[in-house]
PAVOVO-916440 format. One record per residue (C-alpha): x, y, z; residue in three letters. Coordinates in steps of 0.2 Angstrom, whole numbers, padded with zeros to 4 digits, always signed. Example, Ala and Ser with C-alpha at 12.3 -4.5 7.8 and 13.67 -1.06 7.14 Angstrom:
BEGIN
+0062-0022+0039Ala/+0068-0005+0036Ser/
***
This chain:
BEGIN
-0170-0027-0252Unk/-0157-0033-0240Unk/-0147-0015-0242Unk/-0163-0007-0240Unk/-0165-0018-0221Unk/-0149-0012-0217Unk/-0149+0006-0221Unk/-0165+0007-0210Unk/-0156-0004-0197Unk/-0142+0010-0197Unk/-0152+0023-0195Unk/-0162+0014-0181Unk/-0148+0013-0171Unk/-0143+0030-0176Unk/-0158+0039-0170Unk/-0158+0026-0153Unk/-0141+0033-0151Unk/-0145+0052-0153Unk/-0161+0050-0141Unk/-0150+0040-0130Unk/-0139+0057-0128Unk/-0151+0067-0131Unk/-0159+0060-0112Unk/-0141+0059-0105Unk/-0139+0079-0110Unk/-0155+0083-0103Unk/-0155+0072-0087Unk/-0137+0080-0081Unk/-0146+0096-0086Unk/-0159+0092-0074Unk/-0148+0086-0060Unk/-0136+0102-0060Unk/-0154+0110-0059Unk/-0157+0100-0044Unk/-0143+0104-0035Unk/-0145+0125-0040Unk/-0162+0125-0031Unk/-0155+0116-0015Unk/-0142+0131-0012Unk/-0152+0143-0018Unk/-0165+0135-0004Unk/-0153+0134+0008Unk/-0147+0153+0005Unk/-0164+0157+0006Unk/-0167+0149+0021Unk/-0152+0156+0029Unk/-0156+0173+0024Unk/-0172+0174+0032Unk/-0173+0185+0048Unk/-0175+0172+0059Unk/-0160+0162+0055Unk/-0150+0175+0046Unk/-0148+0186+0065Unk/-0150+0174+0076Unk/-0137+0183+0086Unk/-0146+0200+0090Unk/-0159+0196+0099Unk/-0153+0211+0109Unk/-0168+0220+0120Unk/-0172+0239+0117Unk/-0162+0244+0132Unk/-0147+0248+0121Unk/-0135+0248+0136Unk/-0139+0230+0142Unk/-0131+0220+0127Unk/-0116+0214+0130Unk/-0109+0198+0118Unk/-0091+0194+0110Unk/-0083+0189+0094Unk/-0084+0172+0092Unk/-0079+0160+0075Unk/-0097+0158+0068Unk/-0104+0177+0074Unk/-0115+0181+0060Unk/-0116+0198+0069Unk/-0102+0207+0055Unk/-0111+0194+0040Unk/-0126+0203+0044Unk/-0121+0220+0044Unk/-0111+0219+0029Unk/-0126+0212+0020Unk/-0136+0229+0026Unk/-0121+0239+0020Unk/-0119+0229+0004Unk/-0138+0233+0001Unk/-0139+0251+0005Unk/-0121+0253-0005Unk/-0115+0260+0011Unk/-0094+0263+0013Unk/-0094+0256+0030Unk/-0095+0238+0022Unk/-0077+0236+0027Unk/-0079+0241+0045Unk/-0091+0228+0049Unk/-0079+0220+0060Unk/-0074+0235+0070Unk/-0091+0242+0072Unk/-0096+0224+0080Unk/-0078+0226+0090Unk/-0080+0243+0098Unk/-0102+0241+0103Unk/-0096+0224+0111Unk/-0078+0235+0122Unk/-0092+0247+0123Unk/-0106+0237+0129Unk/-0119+0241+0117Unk/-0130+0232+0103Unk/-0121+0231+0087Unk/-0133+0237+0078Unk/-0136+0255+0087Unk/-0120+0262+0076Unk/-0128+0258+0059Unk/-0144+0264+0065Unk/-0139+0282+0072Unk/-0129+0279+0053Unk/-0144+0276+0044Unk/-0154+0291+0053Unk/-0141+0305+0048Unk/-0134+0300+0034Unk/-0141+0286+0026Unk/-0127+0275+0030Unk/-0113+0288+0024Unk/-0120+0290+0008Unk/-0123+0308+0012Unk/-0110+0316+0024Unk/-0100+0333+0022Unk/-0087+0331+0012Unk/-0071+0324+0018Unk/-0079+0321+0035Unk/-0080+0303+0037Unk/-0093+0309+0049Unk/-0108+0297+0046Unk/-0117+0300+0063Unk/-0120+0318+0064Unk/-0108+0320+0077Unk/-0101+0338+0082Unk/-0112+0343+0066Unk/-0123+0357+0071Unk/-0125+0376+0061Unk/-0110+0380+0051Unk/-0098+0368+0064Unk/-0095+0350+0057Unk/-0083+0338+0064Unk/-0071+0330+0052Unk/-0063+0314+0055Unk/-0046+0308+0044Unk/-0055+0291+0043Unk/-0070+0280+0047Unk/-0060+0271+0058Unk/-0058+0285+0070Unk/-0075+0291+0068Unk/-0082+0276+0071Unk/-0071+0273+0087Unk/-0074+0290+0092Unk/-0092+0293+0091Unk/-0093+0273+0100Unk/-0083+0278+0115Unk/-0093+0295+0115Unk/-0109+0285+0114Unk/-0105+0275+0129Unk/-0098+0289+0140Unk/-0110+0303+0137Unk/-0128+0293+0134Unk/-0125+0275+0140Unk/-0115+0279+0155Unk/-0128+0295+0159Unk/-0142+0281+0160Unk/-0148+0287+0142Unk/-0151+0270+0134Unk/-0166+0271+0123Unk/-0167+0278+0107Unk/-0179+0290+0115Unk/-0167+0295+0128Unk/-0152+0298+0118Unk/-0161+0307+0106Unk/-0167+0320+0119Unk/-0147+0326+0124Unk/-0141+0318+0102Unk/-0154+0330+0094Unk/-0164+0340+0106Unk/-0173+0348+0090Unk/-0182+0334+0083Unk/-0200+0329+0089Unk/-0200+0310+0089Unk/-0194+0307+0071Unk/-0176+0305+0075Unk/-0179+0290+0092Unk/-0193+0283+0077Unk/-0181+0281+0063Unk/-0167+0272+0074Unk/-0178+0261+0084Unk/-0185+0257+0064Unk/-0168+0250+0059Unk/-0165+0242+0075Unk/-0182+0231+0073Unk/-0179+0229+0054Unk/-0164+0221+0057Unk/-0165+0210+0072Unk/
***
């Protein structure tokens, strides 16, 4: 009788002792749970347009943007997301693109815009061209560039002095002199982007 007292004693305290870390397991499970949702609310959060660009609330009048390069410009975070998204190789010209449209005085995000219009971000461009923008592309003639580098410094500067500096600063406007052909769709697909990624 007394052993018989004993053993279920033991295996009272047994089964106390399993349920006892049975609840510690599970309450740390839930707290690292916790603290999963609170970033992943706090990414989300930051990730929503209004917070996740609040440095382009640049007008329509591509040629009245002006802005600099500060520590805490989510201006490159943002276009890198968009590259990242879309796949694009200028991912790691984020930066450079931000640097030339604010020495060039334009909004940031006109560049990936005109990208996004002709070539879907460079993801379809003529081969070896580094040509994203269309630029010098017209027949048989395409304009090769060694790198995106200079393309993207080239067709910049040639944006400001041959459409911004000429008072062509809408979408509609460039369009006119960029690709005289098109009916609307060309002005319609960059002011898209523009508005989709303010």
């Amino acid at each position: 009788m007394v052993k018989k007292c004993l053993l279920y004693i033991s295996l009272f305290a047994i089964l106390i002792s399993i349920n006892f870390l049975i609840f510690i397991h599970f309450y740390q499970l839930s707290k690292k749970q916790a603290n999963v949702q609170k970033i992943l609310a706090e990414i989300s959060h930051i990730n929503t347009p209004e917070n996740q660009f609040r440095f382009s609330a640049a007008p329509f009048v591509l040629g009245a943007y002006q802005a600099n390069i500060i520590p805490g410009d989510s201006r490159v975070a943002n276009l890198k997301s968009i590259f990242r998204k879309y796949n694009s190789p200028l991912y790691d010209y984020a930066d450079l693109i931000v640097s030339v449209s604010d020495q060039y005085q334009f909004d940031y995000r006109l560049l990936p815009a005109i990208a996004m219009q002709e070539s879907n971000l460079c993801r379809v461009i003529p081969d070896n061209s580094y040509n994203c923008w269309g630029w010098g592309i017209y027949g048989d003639t395409v304009l090769r560039f060694p790198s995106y580098k200079e393309s993207i410094e080239t067709v910049a500067k040639g944006i400001k002095e041959e459409y911004i500096d000429k008072g062509l600063i809408t979408a509609s406007a460039i369009m006119e002199k960029y690709t005289p052909s098109s009916k609307g769709s060309w002005q319609h697909g960059v002011n898209t982007f523009l508005t989709a990624w303010e």
